[in-house]
C-alpha positions as CSV (number, residue, x, y, z in Angstrom):
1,X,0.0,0.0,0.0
2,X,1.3,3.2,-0.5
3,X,-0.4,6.5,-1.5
4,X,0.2,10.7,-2.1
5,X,-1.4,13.6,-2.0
6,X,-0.4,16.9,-3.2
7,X,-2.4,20.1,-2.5
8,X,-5.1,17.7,-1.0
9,X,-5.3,15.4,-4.2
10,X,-3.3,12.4,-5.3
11,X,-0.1,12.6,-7.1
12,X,3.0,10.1,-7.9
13,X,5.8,9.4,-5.4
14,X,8.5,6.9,-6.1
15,X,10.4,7.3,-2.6
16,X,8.7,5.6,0.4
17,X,9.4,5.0,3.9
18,X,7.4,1.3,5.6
19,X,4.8,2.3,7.9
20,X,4.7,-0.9,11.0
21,X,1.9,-2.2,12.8
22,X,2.5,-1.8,16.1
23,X,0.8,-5.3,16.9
24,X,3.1,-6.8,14.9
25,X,6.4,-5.1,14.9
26,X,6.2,-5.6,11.0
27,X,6.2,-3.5,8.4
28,X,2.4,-3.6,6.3
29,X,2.4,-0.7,4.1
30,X,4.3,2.1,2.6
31,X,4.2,6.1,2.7
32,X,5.4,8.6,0.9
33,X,8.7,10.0,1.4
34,X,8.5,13.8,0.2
35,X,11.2,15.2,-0.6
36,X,12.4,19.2,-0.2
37,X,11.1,20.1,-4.4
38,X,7.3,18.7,-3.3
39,X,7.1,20.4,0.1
40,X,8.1,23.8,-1.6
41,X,5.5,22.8,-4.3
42,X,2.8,21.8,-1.5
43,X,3.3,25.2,0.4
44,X,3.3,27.2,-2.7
45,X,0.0,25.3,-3.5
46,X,-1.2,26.8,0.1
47,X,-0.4,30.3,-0.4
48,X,-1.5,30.7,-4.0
49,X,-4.9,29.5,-2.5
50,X,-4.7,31.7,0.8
51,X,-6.3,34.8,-0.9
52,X,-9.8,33.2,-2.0
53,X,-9.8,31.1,1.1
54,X,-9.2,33.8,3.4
55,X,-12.0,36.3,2.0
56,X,-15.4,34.0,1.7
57,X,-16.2,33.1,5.6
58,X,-19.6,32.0,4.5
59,X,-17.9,29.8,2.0
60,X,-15.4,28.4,4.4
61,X,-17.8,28.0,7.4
62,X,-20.1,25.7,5.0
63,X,-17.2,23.6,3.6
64,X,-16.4,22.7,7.0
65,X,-19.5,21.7,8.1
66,X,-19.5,19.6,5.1
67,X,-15.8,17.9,5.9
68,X,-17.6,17.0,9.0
69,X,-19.9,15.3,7.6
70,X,-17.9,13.7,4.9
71,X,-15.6,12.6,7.8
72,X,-18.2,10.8,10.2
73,X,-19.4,9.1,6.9
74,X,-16.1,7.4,6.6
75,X,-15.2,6.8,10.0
76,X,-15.8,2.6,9.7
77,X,-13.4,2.6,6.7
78,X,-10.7,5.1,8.1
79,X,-10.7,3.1,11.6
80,X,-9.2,0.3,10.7
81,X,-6.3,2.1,9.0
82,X,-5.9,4.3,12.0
83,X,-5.8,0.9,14.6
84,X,-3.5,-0.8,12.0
85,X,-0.9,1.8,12.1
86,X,-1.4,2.9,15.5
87,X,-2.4,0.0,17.6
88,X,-5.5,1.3,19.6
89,X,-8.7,-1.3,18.9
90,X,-11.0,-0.2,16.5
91,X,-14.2,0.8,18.0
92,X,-11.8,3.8,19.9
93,X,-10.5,4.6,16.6
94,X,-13.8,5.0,15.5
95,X,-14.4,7.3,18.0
96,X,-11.4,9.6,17.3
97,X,-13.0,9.9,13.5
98,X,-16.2,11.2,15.4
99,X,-14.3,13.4,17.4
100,X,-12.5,14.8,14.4
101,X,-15.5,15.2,12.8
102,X,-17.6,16.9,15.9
103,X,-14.7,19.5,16.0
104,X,-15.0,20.4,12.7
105,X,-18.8,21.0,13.2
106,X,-18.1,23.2,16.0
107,X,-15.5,25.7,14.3
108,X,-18.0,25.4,11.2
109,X,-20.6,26.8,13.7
110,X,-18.9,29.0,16.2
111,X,-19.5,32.7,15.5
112,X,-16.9,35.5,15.5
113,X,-18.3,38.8,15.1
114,X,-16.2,41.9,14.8
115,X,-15.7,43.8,18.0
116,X,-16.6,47.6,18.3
117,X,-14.2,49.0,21.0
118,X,-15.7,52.6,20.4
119,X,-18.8,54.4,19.0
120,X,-19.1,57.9,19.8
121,X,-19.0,61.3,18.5
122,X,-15.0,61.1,18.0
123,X,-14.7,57.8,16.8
124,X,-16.1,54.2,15.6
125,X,-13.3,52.0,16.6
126,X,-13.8,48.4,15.3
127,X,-11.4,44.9,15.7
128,X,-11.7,42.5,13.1
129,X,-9.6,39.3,13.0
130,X,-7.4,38.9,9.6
131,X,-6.0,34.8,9.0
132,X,-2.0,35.0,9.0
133,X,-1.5,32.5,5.5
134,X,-0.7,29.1,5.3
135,X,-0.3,27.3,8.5
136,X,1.5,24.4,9.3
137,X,0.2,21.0,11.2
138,X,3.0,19.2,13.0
139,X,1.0,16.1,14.2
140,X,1.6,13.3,17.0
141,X,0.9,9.8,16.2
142,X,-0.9,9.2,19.7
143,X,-4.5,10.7,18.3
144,X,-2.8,11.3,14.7
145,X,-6.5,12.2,13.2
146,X,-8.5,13.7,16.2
147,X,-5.2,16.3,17.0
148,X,-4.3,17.1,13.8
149,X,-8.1,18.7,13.3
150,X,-8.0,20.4,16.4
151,X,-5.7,22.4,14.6
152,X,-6.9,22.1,10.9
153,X,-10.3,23.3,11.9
154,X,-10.0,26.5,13.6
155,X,-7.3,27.5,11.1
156,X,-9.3,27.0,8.5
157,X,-12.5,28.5,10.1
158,X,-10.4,31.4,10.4
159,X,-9.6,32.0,7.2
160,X,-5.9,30.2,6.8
161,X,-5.0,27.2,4.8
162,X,-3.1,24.5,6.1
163,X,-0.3,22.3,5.4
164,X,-0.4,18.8,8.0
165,X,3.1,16.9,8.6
166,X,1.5,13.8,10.1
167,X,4.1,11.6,12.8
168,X,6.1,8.8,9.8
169,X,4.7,6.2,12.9
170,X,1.3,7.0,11.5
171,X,0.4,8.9,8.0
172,X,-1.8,6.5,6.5
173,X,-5.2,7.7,7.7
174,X,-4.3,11.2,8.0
175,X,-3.4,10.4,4.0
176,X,-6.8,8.9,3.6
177,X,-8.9,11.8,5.4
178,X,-7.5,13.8,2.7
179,X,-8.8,11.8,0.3
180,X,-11.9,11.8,1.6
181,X,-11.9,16.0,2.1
182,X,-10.3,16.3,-1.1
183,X,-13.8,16.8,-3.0
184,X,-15.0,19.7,-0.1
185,X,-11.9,21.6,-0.1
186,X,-10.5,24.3,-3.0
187,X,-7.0,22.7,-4.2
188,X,-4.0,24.0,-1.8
189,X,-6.4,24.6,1.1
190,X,-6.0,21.8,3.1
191,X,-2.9,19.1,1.9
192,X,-0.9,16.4,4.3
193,X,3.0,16.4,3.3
194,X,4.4,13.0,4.6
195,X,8.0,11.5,5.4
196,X,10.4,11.3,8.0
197,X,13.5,13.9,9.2
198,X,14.1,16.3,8.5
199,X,10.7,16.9,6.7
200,X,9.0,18.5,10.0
201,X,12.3,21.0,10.1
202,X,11.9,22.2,6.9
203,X,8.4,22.7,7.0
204,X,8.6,24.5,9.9
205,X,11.2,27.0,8.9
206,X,9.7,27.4,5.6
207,X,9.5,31.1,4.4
208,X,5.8,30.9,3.0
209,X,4.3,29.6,6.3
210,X,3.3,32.3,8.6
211,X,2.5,29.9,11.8
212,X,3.2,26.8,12.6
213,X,0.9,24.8,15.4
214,X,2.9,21.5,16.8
215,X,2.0,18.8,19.3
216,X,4.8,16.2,20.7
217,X,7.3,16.4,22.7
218,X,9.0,19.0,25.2
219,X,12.2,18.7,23.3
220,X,11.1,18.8,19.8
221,X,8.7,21.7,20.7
222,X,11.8,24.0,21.8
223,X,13.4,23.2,18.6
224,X,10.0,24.1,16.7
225,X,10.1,27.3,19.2
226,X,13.7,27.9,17.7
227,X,13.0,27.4,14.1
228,X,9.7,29.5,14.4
229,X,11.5,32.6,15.5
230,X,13.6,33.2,12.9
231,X,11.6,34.7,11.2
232,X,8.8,35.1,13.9
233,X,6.2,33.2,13.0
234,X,3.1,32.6,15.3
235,X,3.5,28.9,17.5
236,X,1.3,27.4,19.4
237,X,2.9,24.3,21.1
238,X,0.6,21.9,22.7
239,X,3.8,20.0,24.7
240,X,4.5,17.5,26.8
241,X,2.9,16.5,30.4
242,X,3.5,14.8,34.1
243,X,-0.1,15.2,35.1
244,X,-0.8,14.9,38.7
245,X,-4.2,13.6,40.2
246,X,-5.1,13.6,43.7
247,X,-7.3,11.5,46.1
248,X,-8.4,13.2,49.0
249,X,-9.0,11.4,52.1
250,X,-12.8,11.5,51.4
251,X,-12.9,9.7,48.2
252,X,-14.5,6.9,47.5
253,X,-11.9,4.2,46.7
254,X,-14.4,1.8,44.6
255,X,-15.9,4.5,42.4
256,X,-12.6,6.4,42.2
257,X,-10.5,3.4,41.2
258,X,-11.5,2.5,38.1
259,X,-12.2,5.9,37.0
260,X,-8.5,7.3,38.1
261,X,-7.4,4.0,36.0
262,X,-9.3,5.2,33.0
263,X,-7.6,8.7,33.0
264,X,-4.3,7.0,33.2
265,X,-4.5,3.9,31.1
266,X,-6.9,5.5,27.9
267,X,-4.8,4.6,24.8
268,X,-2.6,2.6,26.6
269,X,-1.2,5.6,28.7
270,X,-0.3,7.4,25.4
271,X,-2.3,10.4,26.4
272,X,-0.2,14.0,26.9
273,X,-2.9,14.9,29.7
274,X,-3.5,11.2,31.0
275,X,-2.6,10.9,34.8
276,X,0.9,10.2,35.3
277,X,1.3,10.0,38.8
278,X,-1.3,9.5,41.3
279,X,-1.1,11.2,45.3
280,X,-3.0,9.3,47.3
281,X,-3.8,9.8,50.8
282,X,-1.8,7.2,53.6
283,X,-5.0,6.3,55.1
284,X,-6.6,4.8,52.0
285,X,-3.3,3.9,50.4
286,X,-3.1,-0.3,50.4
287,X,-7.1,0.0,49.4
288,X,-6.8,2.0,46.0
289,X,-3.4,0.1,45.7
290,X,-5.5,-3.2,45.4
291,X,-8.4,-1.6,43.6
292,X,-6.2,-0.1,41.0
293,X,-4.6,-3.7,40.7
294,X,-8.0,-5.6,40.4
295,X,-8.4,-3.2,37.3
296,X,-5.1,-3.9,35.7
297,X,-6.0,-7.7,35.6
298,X,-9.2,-6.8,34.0
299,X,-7.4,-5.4,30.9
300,X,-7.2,-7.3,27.9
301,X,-4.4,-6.9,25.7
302,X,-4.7,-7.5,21.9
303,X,-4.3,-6.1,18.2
304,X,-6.8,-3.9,17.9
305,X,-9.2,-5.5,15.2
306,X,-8.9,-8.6,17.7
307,X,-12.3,-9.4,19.2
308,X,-12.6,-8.6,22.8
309,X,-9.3,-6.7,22.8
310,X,-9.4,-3.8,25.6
311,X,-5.8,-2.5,24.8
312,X,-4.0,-2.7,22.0
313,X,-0.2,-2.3,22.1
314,X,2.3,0.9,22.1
315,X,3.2,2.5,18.8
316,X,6.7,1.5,18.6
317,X,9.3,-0.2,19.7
318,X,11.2,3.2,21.2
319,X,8.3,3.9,23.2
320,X,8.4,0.4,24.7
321,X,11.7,0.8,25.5
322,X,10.9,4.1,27.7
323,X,8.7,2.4,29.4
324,X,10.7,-1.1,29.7
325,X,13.5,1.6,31.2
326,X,11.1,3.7,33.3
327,X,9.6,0.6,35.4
328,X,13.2,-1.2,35.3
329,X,14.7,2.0,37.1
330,X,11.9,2.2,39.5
331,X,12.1,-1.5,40.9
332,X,15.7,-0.9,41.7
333,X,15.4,1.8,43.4
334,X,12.8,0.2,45.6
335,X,9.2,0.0,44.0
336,X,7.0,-2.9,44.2
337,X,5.3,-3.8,41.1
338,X,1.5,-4.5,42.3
339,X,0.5,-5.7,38.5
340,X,2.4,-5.8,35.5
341,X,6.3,-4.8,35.2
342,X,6.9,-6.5,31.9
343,X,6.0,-6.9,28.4
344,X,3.5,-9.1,27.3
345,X,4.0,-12.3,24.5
346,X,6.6,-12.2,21.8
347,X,5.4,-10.4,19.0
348,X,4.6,-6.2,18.6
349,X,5.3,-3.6,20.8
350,X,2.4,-5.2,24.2
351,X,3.2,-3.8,27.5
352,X,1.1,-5.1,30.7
353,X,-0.6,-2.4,32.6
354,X,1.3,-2.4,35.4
355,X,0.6,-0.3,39.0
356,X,3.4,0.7,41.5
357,X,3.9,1.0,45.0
358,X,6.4,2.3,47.3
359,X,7.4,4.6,44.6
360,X,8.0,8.3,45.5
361,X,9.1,11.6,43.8
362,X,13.2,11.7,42.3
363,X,12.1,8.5,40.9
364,X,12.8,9.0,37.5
365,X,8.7,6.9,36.6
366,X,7.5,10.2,38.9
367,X,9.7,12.5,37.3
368,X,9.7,12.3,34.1
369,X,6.9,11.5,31.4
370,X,5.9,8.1,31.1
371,X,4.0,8.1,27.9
372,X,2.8,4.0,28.5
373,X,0.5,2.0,30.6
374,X,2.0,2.6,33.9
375,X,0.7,4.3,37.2
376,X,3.1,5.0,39.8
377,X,1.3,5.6,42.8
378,X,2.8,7.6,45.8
379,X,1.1,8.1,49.5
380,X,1.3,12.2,51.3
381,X,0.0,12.7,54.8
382,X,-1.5,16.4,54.2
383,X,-3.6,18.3,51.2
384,X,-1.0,21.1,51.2
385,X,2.1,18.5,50.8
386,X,0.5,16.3,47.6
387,X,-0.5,20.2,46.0
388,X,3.6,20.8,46.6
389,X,4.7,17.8,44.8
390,X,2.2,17.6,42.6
391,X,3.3,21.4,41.8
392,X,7.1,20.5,41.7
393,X,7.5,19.4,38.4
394,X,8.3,21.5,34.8
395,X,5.4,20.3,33.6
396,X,1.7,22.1,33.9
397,X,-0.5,20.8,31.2
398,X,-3.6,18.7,33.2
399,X,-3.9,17.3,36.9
400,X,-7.5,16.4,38.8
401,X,-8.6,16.3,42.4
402,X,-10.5,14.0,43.3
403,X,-13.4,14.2,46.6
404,X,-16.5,13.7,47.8
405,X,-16.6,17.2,48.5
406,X,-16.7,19.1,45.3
407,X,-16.8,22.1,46.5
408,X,-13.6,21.8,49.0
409,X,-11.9,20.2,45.7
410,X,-13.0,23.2,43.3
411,X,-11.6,25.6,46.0
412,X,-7.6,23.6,46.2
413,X,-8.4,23.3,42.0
414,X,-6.3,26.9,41.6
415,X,-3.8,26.2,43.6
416,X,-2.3,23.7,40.5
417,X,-0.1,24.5,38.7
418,X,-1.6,23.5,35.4
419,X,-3.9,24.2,31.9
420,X,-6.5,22.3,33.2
421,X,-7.5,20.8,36.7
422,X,-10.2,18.4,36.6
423,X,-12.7,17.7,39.7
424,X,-13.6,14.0,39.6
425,X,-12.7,13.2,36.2
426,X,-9.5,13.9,33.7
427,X,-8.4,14.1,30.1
428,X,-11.8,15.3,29.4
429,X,-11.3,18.0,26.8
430,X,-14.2,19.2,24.2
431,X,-14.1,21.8,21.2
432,X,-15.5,24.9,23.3
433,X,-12.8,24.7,26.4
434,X,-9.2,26.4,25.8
435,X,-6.6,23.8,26.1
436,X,-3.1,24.4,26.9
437,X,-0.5,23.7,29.4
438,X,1.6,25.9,32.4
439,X,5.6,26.3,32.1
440,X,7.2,23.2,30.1
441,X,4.3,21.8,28.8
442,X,3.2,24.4,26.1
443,X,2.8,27.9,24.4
444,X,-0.9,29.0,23.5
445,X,-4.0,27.2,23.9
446,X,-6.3,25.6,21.3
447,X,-9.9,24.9,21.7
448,X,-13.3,27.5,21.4
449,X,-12.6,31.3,20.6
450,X,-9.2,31.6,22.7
451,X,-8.1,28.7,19.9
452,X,-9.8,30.3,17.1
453,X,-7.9,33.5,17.9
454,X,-4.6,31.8,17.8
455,X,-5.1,31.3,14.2
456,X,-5.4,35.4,12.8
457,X,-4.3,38.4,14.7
458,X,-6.4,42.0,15.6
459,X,-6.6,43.9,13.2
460,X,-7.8,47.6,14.2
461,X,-10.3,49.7,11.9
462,X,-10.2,53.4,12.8
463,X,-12.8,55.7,11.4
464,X,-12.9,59.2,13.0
465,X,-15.2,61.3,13.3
């Protein structure tokens, strides 16, 4: 298999890179390779169309809602592609499709009037937004279609087009979702450039694109911040996280369990804004310790078109590793491993959920960024101590508290330092809510107007009087 598309419609390519199947650990299909002539050719595609784009809002708003529905309409078929390539089982690839799809809806819908600042005898003062030119879409390969349209859609709805540099773990479906928007779109609005490095380098320091919106990692996101400034173009990095959730003493361990699990282990851990680490209070410690473990044996690892399958595996083999190294480090400096601790069978890239005890902070599994199926769980004595540690970390992107007082737990919410801070639930994120992270974990938000924004700048209409 192995398919192109140029300015959002199909085109030749002789150089390909394997795409594997994470299940597997073998190769099932090839990508195109692009080389430095067909990105220059794909961003000149999106600026030549930038002007008519950018003018017709009515236009653009309806083409959208259309996309949406084009995209929902193919979710069955572009599912299995997206669990092939990225491992998760189908019916949750499904419902990243739908999610794609519900965001476009809501940018197709959301209204952005002008603003008038002043209306008097002097003066009628008026902000309008202008679209900055072709954008481009630096995508992850943990929700490779439902991120890379959190991005595609507000630019768009704001009057930008948009280049998408999908992860080389997982191009194939954000390929085919072109395909499928490729009769809804104007040629050069919307196109997806594939290969591996240094494609995502040169697209980001190319001279035609005016911002450039990236999710991954930390690291790569300074180096997108670097590239970006010379010649200051517009970022918003949605980064790396360490997301903290805590039990207070209050909680309910047996409805709080499997929920706290949920956050954690969604996508097989391979959520930026899944919880990382969990502070639970000494008096209920051993008691969520077990009830997170009874959970862990209820997960059932498979490929993910395999019947019954609750888990599918990680992407790829250097994310295993990680997380082979993370738990490895922990147990000798002292952590028990309550479930899992190992990979699972012989084939693919299958890690066992796995909960620890005994673990604490300096631990490098509390530290640093796990990115896999593992919940390192660490007792505190007092509210204000688990708010300190949870708070000592570079990253700020999500965290929760969790009580049977909601009110006591939406007054400590502010005290985290984070994007987000959930009360009795986590990672749940929807179109209308800005979503961004504090310190290391990200620049700019995306999500409802503060998102749309992100994508055009003011731009001041003064007529005196």
């Amino acid at each position: 298999m192995s398919v192109d598309f140029e300015a959002g419609v199909p085109s030749a390519s002789s150089d390909t890179f394997a795409v594997t199947n994470p299940a597997t650990g073998q190769p099932f299909a090839y990508a195109p390779s692009s080389s430095a002539e067909h990105l220059d050719a794909v961003v000149q595609a999106a600026h030549d169309a930038f002007p008519d784009w950018s003018r017709d809002e009515d236009f653009r708003r309806s083409a959208l809602g259309k996309a949406s529905a084009a995209l929902a309409g193919a979710a069955q078929q572009l599912a299995v592609t997206l669990s092939k390539e990225q491992g998760k089982p189908i019916r949750e690839a499904v419902l990243e499709i739908h999610t794609g799809a519900h965001w476009l809806n809501y940018f197709a819908q959301i209204e952005d009037a002008p603003q008038v600042i002043q209306d008097d005898d002097s003066a009628h003062v008026e902000v309008l937004r202008r679209p900055l030119g072709p954008v481009a879409a630096i995508t992850p390969w943990n929700f490779p279609i439902a991120l890379s349209l959190w991005k595609i859609a507000p630019a768009l709805r704001a009057g930008n087009t948009v280049v998408v540099k999908p992860s080389p773990f997982t191009p194939l479906t954000t390929l085919a979702m072109a395909d499928v928007l490729s009769g809804v779109f104007p040629p050069g609005v919307l196109s997806v450039i594939t290969g591996e490095d240094p494609l995502g380098s040169r697209l980001a320091s190319h001279p035609l694109v005016r911002k450039i919106s990236f999710t991954g990692s930390t690291a790569t996101g300074k180096k997108v911040a670097a590239l970006a400034a010379e010649d200051l173009k517009r970022v918003t990095l949605e980064l790396g996280g360490n997301d903290a959730a805590i039990v207070l003493p209050d909680a309910d361990v047996s409805t709080v369990a499997p929920r706290l699990f949920g956050s954690a282990l969604a996508n097989n851990g391979q959520i930026c804004v899944a919880v990382k680490r969990t502070y639970v209070h000494e008096s209920m410690y051993s008691q969520m310790i077990d009830a997170l473990a009874e959970c862990a044996r209820g997960v059932v690892l498979g490929a993910g078109d395999a019947e019954g399958t609750t888990h599918g595996p990680l992407n790829n083999a250097m994310q295993l590793d990680r997380v082979s190294e993370l738990v490895d480090d922990a147990v000798r400096s002292g952590a028990q491993v309550v479930s899992g601790g190992k990979r699972w069978g012989t084939e693919g890239y299958f890690y066992e959920p796995t909960i620890l005890a005994n673990v604490s902070d300096g631990t490098r599994v509390v530290d640093e960024e796990q990115f896999g199926p593992v919940m390192p769980v660490i007792p505190y004595r007092t509210v204000d101590e688990a708010i300190a540690r949870a708070n000592a970390s570079h990253y700020g992107l999500g965290s929760s508290i969790w009580s049977a007082d909601v009110t006591a737990a939406q007054q400590l919410a502010p005290r985290l330092e984070a994007g987000t801070t959930w009360v009795n639930s986590h990672t749940i994120v929807t179109p209308g809510q800005p979503f961004g992270g504090a310190k290391w974990s990200g620049l700019g938000v995306e999500g409802g107007h503060w998102g749309l924004h992100s994508f055009s700048e003011p731009h001041v209409v003064y007529t005196a009087r």
